[in-house]
N, C-alpha and C positions, 0 to 999 in steps of 0.2 A: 593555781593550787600549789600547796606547798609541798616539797622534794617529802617520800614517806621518809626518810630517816629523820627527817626537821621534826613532823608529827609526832615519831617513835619517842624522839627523845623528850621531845614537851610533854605528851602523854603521862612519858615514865617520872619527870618532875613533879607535875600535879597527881600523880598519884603517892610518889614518897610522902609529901607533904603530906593529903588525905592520912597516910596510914598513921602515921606519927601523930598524928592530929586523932587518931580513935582510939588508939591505943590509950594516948596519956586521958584523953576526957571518959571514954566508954567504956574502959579495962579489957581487961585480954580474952573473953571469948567475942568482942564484937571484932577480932582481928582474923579469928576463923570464917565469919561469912563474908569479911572483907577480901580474905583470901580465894573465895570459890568466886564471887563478881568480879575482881579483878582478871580471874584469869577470863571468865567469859568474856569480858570485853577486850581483852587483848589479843582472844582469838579474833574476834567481832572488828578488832581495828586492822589485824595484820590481813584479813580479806579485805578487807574496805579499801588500801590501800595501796593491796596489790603486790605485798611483800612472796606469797605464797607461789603466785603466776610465774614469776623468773626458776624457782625452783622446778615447777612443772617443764619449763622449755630447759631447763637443762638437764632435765631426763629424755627428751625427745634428742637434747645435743650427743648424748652418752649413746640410745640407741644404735647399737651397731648390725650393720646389715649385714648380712651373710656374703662368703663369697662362691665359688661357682664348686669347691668341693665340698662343702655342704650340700648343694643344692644336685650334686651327683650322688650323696649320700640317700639324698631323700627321698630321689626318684630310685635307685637300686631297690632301696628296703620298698616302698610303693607300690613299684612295681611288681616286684616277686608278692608280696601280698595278693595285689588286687589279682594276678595270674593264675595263684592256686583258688582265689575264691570262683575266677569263672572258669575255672577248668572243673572245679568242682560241680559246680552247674551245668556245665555245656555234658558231663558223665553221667550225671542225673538225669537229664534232657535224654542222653542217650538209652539208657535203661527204658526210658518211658520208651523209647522210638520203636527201638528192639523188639521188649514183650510185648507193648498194646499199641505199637501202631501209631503212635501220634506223629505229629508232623516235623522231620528235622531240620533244626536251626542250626547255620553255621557259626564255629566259635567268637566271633567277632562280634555278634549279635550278642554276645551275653559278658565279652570284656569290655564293649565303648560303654555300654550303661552302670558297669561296675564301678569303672573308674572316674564317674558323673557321680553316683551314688556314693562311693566310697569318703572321694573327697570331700563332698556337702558336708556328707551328716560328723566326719571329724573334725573339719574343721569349724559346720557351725555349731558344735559341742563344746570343743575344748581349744579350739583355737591351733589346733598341732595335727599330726597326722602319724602313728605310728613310724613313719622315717622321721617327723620331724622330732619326737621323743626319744627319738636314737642319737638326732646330732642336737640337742637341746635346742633348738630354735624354736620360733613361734611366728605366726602371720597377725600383723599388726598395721593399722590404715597409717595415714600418712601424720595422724596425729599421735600417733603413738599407742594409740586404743585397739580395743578389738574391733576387727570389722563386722561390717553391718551384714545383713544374711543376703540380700541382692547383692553385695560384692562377691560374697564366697559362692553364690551362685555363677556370678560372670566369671571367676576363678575357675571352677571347675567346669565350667561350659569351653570355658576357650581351651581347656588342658588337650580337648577331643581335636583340635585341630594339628594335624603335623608342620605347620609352621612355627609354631609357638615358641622354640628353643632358638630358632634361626634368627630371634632379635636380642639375642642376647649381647651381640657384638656391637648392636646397636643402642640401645638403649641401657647398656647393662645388667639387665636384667630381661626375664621370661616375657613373651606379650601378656601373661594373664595376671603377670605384676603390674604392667603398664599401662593397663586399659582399665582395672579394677581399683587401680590407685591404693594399690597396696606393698609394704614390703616384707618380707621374712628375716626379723632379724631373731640375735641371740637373745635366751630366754632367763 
């Protein structure tokens, strides 16, 4: 197969010629529909070719990953979030215990689900997490796209383990980046 620039440029010869050649025989509105087919087909060629694809990986090359005080930014604001929402609950919890008696749940029962819960539904929303709209960052697969919903599920599944920051020295990054095959870069 021929190199696409060898094609681009053949393309763009046989097509000056075509134009000049409809111009002088067909007059000048057959150079308006000449002009909307051209361009489809040179969108039509520059995929076919594969012109477009080097562009795509060099926005994956641009992605830049975050480093470790972003990722203290995110958990701070995160954390204080997800805190005041089960604190809010586990108070509610308590009013119920208080006046009618129900059964009391200690507060860790109502912040490990929060912060399962929390992280899901932001990140399989919007792709961010209220810390991460504070440091502009975003969570994005290894392709450079958003991730799929079982990733951000294993994301916030693994968050629940107190290991998870302890591989950072290792892998550079979280284990729930590294298992989920995911990274957090700038947005």
């Amino acid at each position: 197969m021929l190199p696409p620039f060898v094609l681009l440029c053949s393309f763009c010869c046989v097509a000056l010629v075509y134009y000049l050649f409809t111009i002088q025989h067909f007059g000048f509105y057959t150079q308006y529909y000449f002009n909307v087919l051209f361009a489809l087909f040179a969108i039509k060629l520059f995929i076919a070719v594969k012109v477009i694809r080097p562009l795509q990986d060099l926005k994956k090359q641009l992605m830049r990953e975050v480093g470790v005080g972003s990722r203290v930014i995110n958990f701070v604001v995160d954390t204080i979030l997800i805190a005041l929402i089960a604190y809010g609950l586990f108070k509610w919890n308590n009013f119920y215990v208080y006046y009618w008696h129900h059964k009391y749940y200690p507060f860790y029962l109502f912040f490990y689900p929060i912060i399962f819960i929390y992280y899901t539904i932001f990140e399989a929303t919007t792709a961010r997490s209220p810390g991460k709209w504070l440091s502009i960052t975003k969570v994005q697969n290894k392709e450079g796209q958003r991730p799929a919903f079982y990733q951000i599920l294993l994301r916030s599944l693994l968050r629940l383990t107190f290991i998870d920051m302890f591989f950072i020295p290792v892998f550079d990054r979280p284990l729930h980046d590294q298992l989920s095959k995911t990274r957090v870069v700038e947005a």
